[in-house]
ZAZA-913930 format. One record per atom (N, C-alpha, C, O): atom name; x negated, y negated, z. Coordinates in steps of 0.2 Angstrom, whole numbers. Last residue first. Example, Ala and Ser with C-alpha at 12.3 -4.5 7.8 and 13.67 -1.06 7.14 Angstrom:
residues 2
<rec N <-64 11 35>>;
<rec CA <-68 5 36>>;
<rec C <-64 0 39>>;
<rec O <-67 -6 40>>;
<rec N <-66 28 39>>;
<rec CA <-62 22 39>>;
<rec C <-66 16 39>>;
<rec O <-71 17 42>>;
end
This chain:
residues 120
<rec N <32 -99 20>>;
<rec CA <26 -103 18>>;
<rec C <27 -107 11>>;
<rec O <22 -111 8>>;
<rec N <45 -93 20>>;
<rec CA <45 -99 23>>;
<rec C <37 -103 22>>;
<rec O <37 -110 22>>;
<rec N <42 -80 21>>;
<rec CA <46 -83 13>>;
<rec C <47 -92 13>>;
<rec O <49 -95 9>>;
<rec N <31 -70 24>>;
<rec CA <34 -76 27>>;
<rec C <37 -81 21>>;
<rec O <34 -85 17>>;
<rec N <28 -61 13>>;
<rec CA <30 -58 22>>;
<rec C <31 -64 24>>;
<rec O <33 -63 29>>;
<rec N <28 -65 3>>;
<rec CA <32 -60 3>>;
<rec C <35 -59 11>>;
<rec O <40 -57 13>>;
<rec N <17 -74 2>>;
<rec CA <24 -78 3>>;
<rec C <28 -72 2>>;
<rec O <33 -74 -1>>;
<rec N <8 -65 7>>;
<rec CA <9 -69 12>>;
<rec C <16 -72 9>>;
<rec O <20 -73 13>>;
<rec N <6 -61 -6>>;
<rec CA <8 -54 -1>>;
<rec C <10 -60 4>>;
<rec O <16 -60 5>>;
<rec N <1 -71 -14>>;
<rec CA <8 -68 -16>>;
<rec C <10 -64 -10>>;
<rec O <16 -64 -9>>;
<rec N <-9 -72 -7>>;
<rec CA <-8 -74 -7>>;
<rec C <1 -74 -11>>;
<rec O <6 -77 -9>>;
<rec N <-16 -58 -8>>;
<rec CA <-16 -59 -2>>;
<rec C <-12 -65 -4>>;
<rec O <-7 -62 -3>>;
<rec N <-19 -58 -23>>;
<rec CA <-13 -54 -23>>;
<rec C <-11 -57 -13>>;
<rec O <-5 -58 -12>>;
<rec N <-27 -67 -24>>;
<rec CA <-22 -69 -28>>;
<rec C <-17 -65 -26>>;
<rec O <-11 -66 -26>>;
<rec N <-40 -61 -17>>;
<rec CA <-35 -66 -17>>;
<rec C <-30 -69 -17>>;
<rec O <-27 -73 -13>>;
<rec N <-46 -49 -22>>;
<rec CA <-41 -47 -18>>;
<rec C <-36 -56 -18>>;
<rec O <-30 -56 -18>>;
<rec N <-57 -52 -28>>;
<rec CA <-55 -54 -31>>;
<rec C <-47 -53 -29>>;
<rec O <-42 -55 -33>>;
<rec N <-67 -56 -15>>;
<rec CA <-63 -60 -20>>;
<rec C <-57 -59 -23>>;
<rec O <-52 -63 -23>>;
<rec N <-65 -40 -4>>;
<rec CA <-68 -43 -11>>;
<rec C <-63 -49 -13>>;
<rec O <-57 -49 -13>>;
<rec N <-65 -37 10>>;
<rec CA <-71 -42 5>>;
<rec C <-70 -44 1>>;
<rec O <-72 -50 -1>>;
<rec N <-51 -29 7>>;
<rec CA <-54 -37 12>>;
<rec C <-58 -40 11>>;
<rec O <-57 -46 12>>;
<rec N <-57 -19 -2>>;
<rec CA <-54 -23 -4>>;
<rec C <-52 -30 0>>;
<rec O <-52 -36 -3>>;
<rec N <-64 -8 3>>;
<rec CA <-67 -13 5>>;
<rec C <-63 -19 0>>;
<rec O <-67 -24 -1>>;
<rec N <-54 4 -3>>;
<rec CA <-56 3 4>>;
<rec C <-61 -3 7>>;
<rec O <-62 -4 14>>;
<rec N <-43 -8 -13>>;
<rec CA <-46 -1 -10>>;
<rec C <-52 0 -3>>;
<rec O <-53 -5 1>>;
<rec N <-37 -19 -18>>;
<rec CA <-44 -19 -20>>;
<rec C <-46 -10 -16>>;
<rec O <-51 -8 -17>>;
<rec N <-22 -17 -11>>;
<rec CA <-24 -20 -18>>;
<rec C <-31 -18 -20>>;
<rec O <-30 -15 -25>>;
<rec N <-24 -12 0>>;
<rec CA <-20 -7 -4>>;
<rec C <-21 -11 -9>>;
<rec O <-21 -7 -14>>;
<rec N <-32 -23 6>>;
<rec CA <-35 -16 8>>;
<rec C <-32 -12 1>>;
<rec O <-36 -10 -3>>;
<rec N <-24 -33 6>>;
<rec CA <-29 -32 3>>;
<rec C <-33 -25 3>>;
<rec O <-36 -23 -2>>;
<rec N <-11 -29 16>>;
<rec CA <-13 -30 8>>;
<rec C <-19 -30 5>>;
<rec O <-18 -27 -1>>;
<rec N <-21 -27 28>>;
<rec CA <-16 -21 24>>;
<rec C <-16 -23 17>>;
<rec O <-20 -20 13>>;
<rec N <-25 -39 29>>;
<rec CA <-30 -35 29>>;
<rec C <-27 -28 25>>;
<rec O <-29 -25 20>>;
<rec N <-13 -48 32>>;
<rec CA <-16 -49 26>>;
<rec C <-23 -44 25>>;
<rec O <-27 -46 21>>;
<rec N <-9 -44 45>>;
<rec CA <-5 -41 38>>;
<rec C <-8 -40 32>>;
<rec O <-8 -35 28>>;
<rec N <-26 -35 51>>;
<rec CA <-22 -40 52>>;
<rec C <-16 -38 46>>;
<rec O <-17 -33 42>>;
<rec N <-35 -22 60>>;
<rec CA <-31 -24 52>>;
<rec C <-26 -31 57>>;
<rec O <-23 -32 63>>;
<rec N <-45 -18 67>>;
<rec CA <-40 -23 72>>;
<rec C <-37 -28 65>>;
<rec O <-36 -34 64>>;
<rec N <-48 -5 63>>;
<rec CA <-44 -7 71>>;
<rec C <-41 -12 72>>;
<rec O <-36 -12 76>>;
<rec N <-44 -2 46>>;
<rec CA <-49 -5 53>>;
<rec C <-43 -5 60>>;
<rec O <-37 -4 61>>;
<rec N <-40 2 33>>;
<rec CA <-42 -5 36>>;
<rec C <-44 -8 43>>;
<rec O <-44 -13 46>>;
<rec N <-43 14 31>>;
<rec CA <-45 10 27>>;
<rec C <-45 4 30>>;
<rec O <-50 0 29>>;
<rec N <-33 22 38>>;
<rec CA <-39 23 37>>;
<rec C <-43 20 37>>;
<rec O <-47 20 41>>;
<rec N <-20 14 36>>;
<rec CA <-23 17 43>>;
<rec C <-29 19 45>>;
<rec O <-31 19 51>>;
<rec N <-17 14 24>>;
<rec CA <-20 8 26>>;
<rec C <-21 11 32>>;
<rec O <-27 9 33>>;
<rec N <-17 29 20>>;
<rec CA <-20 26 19>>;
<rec C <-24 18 22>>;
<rec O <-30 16 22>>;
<rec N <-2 30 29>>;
<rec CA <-9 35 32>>;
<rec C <-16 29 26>>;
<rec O <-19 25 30>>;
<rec N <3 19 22>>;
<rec CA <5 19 28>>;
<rec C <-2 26 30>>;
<rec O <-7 23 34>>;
<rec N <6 26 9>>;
<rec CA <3 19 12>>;
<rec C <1 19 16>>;
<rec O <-5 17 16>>;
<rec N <12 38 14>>;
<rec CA <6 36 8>>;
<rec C <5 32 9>>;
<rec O <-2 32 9>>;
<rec N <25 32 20>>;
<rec CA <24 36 22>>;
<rec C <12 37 18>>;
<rec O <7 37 21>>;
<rec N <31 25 8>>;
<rec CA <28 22 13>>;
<rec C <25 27 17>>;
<rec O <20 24 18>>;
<rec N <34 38 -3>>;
<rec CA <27 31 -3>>;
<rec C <25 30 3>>;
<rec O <20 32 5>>;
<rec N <45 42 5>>;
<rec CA <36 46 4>>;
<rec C <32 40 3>>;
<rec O <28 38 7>>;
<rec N <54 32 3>>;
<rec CA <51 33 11>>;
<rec C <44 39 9>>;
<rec O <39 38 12>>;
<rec N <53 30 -10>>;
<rec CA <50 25 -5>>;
<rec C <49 27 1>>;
<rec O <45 24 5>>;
<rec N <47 40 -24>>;
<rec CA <53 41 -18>>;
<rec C <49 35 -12>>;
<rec O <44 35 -10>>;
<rec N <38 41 -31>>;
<rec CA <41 38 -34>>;
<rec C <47 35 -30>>;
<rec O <50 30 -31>>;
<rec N <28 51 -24>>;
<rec CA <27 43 -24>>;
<rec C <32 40 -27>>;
<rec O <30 34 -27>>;
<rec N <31 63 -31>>;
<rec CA <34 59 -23>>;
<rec C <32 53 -20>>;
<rec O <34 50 -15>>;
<rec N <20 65 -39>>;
<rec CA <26 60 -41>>;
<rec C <30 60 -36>>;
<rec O <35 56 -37>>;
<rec N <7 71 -30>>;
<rec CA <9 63 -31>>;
<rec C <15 60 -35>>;
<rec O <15 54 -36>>;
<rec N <16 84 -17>>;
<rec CA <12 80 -23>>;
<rec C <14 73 -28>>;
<rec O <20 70 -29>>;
<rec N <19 89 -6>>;
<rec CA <25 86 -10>>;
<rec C <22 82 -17>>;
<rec O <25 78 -21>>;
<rec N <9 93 0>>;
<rec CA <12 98 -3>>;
<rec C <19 94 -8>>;
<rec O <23 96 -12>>;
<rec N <1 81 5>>;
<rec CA <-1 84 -2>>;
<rec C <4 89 -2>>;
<rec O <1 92 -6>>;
<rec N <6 77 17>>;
<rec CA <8 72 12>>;
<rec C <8 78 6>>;
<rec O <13 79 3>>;
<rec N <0 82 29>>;
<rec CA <8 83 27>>;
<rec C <9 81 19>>;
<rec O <14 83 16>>;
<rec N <-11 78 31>>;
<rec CA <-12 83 25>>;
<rec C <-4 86 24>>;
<rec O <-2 91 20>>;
<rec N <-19 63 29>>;
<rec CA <-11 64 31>>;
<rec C <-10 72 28>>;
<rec O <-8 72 23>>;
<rec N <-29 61 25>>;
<rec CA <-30 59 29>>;
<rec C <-23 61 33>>;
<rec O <-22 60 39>>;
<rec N <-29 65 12>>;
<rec CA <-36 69 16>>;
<rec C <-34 67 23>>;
<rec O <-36 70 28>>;
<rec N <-18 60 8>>;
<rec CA <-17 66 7>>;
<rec C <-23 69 14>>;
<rec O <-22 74 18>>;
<rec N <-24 48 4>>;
<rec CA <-20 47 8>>;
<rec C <-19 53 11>>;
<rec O <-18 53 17>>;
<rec N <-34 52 -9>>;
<rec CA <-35 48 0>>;
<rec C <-32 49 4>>;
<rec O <-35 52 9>>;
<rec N <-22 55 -16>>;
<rec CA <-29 60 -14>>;
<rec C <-31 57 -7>>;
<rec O <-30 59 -2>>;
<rec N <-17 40 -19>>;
<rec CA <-12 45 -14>>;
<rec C <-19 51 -13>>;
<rec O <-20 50 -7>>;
<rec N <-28 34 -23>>;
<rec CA <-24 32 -19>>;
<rec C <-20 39 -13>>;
<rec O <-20 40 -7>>;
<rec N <-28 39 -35>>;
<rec CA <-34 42 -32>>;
<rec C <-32 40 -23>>;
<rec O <-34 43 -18>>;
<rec N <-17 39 -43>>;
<rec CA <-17 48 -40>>;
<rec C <-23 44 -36>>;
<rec O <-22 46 -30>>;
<rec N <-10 24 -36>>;
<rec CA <-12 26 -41>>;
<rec C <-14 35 -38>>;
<rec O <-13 37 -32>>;
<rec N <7 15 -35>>;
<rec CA <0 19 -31>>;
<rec C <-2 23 -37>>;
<rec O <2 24 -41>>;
<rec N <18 6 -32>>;
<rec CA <15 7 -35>>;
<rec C <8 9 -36>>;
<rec O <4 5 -37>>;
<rec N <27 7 -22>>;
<rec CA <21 5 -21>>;
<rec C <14 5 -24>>;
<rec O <8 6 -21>>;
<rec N <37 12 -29>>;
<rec CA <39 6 -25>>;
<rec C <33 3 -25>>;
<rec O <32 -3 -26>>;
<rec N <29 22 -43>>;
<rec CA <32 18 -36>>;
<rec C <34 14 -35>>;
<rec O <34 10 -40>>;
<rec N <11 23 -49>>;
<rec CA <18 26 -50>>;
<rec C <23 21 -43>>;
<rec O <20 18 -39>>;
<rec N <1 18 -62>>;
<rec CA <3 17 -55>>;
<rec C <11 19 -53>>;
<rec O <16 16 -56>>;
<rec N <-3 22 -76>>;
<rec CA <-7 24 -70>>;
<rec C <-6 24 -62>>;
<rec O <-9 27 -58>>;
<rec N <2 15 -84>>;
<rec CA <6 20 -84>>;
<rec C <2 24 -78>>;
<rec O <6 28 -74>>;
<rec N <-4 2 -84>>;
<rec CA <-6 7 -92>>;
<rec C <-3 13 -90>>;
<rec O <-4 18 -94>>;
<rec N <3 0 -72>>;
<rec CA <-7 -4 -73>>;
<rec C <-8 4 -80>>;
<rec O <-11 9 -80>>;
<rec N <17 7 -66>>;
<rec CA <12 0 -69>>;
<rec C <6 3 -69>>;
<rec O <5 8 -67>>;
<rec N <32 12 -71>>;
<rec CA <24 12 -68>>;
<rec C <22 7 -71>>;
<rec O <23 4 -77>>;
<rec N <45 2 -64>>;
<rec CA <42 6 -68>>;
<rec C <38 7 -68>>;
<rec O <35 2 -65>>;
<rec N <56 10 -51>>;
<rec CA <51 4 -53>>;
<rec C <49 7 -57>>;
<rec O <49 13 -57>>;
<rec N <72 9 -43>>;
<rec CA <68 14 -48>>;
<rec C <65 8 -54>>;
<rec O <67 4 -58>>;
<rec N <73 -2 -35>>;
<rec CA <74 6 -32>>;
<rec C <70 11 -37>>;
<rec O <65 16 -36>>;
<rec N <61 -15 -32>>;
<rec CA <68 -14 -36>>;
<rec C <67 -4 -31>>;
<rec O <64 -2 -26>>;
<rec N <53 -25 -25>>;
<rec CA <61 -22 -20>>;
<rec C <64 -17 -23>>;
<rec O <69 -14 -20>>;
<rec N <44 -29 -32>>;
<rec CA <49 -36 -31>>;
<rec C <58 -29 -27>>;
<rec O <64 -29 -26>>;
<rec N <34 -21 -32>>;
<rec CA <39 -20 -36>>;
<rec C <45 -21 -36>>;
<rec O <50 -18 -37>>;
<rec N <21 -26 -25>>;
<rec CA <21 -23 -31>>;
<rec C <27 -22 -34>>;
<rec O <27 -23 -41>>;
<rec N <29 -38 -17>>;
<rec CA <24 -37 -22>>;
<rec C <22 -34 -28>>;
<rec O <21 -36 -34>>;
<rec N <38 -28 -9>>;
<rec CA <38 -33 -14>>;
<rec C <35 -37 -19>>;
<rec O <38 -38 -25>>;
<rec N <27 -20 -3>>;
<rec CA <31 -17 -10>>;
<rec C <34 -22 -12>>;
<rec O <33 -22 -18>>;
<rec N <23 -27 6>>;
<rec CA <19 -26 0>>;
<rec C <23 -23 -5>>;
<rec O <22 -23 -11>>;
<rec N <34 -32 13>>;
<rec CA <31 -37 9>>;
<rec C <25 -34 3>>;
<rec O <23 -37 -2>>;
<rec N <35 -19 21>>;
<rec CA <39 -22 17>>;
<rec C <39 -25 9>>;
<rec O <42 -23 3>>;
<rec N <23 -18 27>>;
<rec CA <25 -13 24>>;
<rec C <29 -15 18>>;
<rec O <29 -14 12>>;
<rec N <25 -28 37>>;
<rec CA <19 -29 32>>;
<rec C <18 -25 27>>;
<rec O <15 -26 22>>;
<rec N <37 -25 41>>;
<rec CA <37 -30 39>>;
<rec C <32 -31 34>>;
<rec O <33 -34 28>>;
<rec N <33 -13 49>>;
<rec CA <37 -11 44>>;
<rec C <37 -18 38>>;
<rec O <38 -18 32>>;
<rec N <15 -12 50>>;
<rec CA <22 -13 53>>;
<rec C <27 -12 48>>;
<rec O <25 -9 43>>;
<rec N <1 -2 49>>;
<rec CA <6 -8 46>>;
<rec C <11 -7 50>>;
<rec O <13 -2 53>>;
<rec N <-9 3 62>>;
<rec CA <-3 6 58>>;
<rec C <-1 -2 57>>;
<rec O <-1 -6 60>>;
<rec N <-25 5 72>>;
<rec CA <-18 1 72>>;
<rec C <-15 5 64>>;
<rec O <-19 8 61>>;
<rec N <-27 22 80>>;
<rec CA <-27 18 75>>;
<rec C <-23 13 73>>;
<rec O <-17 14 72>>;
<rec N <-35 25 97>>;
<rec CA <-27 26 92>>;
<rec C <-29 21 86>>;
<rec O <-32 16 87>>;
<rec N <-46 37 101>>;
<rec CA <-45 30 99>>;
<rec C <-39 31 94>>;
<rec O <-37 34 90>>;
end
């Protein structure tokens, strides 16, 4: 079974989100979230079990955007199913591995949608 993967588009728009595009972002959520895609350690540990390329360049190579994407990218792969939609990725890398259920994922799915279509 092959795994669907975010696109580059849906990959895009979430760093958007998290870090309006900038090159050198500052951490977020009390010092805890590092990156473009501002990811947390427990985040990148996952992503590592799933991708074991990932862990020898350890989690402040999350600060670097083609590693992030590359960490996201194994992470939403796991976590959000076969038949992930955009707005499943977002939510998935917002609220974590059952973040598409939850509520309170909303606000960011909706920020995430006027990122990937700037036209809504």
């Amino acid at each position: 079974v092959t795994l669907a993967q975010p696109d580059a588009r849906t990959l895009d728009a979430i760093r958007t989100v998290e870090s309006g595009g900038r090159c050198n972002t500052p951490d977020g959520d009390g010092g805890r979230a590092i990156g473009p895609y501002q990811i947390h350690a427990g985040y990148w540990a996952d992503a590592c079990r799933f991708d074991s390329s990932l862990a020898p360049a350890g989690y402040q190579s999350c600060r670097s955007e083609p590693y992030a994407r590359r960490v996201v990218r194994a992470y939403l792969t796991h976590y959000a199913g076969l038949h992930a939609t955009p707005g499943t990725y977002a939510r998935v890398h917002n609220g974590g591995p059952a973040g598409a259920r939850k509520r309170a994922t909303l606000p960011y799915l909706r920020r995430f949608l006027r990122a990937y279509d700037p036209a809504r």
